[in-house]
C-alpha positions as CSV (number, residue, x, y, z in Angstrom):
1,X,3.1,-5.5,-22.1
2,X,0.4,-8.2,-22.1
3,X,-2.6,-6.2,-22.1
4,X,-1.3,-2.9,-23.1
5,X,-2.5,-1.4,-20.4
6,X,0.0,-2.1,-17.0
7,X,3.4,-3.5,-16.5
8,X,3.2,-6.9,-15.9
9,X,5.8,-7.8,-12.9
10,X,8.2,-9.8,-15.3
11,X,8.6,-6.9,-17.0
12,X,9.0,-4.8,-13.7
13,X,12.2,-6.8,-12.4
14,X,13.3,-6.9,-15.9
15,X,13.3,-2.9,-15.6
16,X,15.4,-2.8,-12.0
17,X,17.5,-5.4,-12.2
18,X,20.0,-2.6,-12.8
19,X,18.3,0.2,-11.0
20,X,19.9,0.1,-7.9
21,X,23.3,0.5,-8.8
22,X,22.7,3.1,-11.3
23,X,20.9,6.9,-10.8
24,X,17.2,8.7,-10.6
25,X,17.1,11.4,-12.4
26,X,20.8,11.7,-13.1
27,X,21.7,11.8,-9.6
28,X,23.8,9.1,-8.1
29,X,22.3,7.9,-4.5
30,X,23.5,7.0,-1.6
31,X,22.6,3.3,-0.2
32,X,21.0,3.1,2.8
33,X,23.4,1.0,4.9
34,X,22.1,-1.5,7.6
35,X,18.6,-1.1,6.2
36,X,16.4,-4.0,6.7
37,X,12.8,-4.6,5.3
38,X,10.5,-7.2,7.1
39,X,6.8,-7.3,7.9
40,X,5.2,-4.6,10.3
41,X,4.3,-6.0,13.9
42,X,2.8,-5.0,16.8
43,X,5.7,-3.5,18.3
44,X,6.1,-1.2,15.4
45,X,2.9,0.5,16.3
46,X,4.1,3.6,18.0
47,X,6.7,4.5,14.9
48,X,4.5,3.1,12.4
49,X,1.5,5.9,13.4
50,X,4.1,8.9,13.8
51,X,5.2,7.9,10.2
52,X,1.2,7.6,9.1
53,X,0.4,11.3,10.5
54,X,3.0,12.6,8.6
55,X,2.1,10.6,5.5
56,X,-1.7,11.8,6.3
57,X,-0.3,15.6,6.3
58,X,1.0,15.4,3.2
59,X,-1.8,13.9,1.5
60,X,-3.6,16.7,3.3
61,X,-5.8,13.4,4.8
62,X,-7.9,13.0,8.0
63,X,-8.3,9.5,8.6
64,X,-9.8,8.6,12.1
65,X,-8.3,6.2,15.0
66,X,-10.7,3.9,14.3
67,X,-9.9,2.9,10.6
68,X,-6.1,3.8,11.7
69,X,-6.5,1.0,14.6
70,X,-8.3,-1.2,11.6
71,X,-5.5,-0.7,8.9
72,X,-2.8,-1.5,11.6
73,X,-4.4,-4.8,12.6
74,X,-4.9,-5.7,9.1
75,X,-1.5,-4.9,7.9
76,X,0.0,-7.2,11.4
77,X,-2.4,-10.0,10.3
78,X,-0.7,-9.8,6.8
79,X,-3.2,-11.9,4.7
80,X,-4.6,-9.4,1.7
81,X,-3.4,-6.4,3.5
82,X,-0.1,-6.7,4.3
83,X,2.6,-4.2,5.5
84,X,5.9,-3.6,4.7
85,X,8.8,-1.8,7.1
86,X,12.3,-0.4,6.5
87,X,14.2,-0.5,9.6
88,X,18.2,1.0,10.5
89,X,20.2,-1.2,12.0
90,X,18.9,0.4,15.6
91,X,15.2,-1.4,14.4
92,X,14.0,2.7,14.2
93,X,11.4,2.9,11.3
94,X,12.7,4.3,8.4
95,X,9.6,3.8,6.3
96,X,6.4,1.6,5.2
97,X,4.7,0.3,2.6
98,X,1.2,-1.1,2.3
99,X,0.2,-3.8,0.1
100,X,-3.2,-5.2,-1.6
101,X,-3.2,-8.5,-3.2
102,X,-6.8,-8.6,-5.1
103,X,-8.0,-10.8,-7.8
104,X,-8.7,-9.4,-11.1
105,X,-11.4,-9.7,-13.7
106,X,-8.3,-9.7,-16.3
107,X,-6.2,-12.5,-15.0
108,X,-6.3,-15.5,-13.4
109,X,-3.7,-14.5,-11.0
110,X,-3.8,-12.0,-8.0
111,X,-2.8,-8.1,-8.6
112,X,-0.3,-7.0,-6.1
113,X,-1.4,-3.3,-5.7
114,X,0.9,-1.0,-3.7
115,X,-1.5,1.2,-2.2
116,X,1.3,3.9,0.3
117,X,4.4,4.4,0.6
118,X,6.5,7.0,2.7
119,X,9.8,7.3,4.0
120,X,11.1,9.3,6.7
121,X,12.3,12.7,5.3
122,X,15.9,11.9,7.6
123,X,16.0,8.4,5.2
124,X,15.0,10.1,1.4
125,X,17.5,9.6,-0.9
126,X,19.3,6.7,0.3
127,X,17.6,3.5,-1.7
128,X,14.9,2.7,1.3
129,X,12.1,3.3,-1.3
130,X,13.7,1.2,-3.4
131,X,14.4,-1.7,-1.0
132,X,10.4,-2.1,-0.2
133,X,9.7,-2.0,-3.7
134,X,12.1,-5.1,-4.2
135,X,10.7,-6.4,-0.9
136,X,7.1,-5.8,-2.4
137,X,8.1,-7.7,-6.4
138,X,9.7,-10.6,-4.4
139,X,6.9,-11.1,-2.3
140,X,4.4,-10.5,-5.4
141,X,6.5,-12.9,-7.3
142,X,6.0,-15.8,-4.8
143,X,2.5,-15.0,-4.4
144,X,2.1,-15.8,-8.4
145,X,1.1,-12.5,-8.8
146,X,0.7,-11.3,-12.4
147,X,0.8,-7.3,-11.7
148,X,2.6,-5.0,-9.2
149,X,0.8,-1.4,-9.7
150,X,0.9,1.7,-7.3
151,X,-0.4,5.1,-8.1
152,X,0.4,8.7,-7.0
153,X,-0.4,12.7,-6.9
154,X,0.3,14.5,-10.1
155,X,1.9,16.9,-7.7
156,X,4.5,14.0,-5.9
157,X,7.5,14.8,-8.3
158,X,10.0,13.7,-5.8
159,X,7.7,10.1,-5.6
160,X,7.2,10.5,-9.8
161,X,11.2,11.1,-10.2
162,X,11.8,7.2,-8.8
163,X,8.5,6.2,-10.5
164,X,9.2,7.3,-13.8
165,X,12.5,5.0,-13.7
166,X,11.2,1.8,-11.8
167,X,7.6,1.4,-13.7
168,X,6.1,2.5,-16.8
169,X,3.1,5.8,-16.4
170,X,-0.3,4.6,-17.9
171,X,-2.8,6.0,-19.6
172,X,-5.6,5.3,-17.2
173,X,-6.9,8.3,-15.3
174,X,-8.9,7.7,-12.0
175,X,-12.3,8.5,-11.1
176,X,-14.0,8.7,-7.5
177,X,-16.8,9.2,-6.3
178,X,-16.9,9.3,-2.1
């Protein structure tokens, strides 16, 4: 790793150029057939939010309609904030992800920062996370980006069992302050 810290994102295709066709955590997975991944729109609204709430309950979050209405605009307009969709081959909403791009202090290149993720419980298992992380490097990748990073709850062992294979943990621990 270049700075010893995070996985640069040569290093994280190098690690799942074989990922999909092999296991997590031992267990062989299904593919997701017919899945596609493209950018959010407007007409994914209604899905998109019933998948938000129940990302929001898990996190145990209460985030209003006003910077819910904010986050969906931004993540339509797709410029920093962009937003990521997995959809069946019926266009249903399988799942999201949500994207930063930022500069950094520590390279002359963006950071791609991954900042959600959820998939439908009725899609788990069947390689949808995975196809919006490859979604997410390719698009990081011709962004010049020099970093693809995400972070999760101690507690998200199903979320940690795929992120222990597809990225490497650090050793940075987060502060807040709200």
């Amino acid at each position: 790793m270049k700075s010893g810290v995070y996985i640069t994102l040569a290093e994280l295709m190098e690690l799942n150029k074989d990922y999909i066709k092999t296991t997590v955590g031992g267990v062989m997975k299904k593919t997701a057939e017919n899945v596609t991944i493209r950018a959010i729109t407007e007409a994914d609204r209604q899905e998109w939010l019933s998948l938000w709430q129940q990302y929001q309950h898990f996190y145990r979050a209460k985030i209003t309609p006003e910077v819910t209405a904010n986050t969906f605009s931004a993540l339509c307009e797709g410029k920093d904030i962009c937003g990521l969709v997995a959809v069946d081959g019926s266009n249903r909403l399988l799942g999201f992800m949500h994207i930063v791009y930022h500069a950094s202090t520590w390279s002359d290149r963006d950071y791609c920062y991954i900042e959600d993720l959820f998939v439908d419980k009725s899609a788990r298992g069947e390689n949808v996370a995975e196809k919006l992380f490859d979604e997410a490097y390719r698009q990081a990748e011709a962004r010049d980006c020099s970093r693809v990073y995400w972070m999760t709850q101690e507690f998200n062992s199903s979320a940690r069992s795929l992120y222990d294979v597809i990225g490497k943990r650090t050793s940075f621990v987060i502060y807040m302050k709200n």
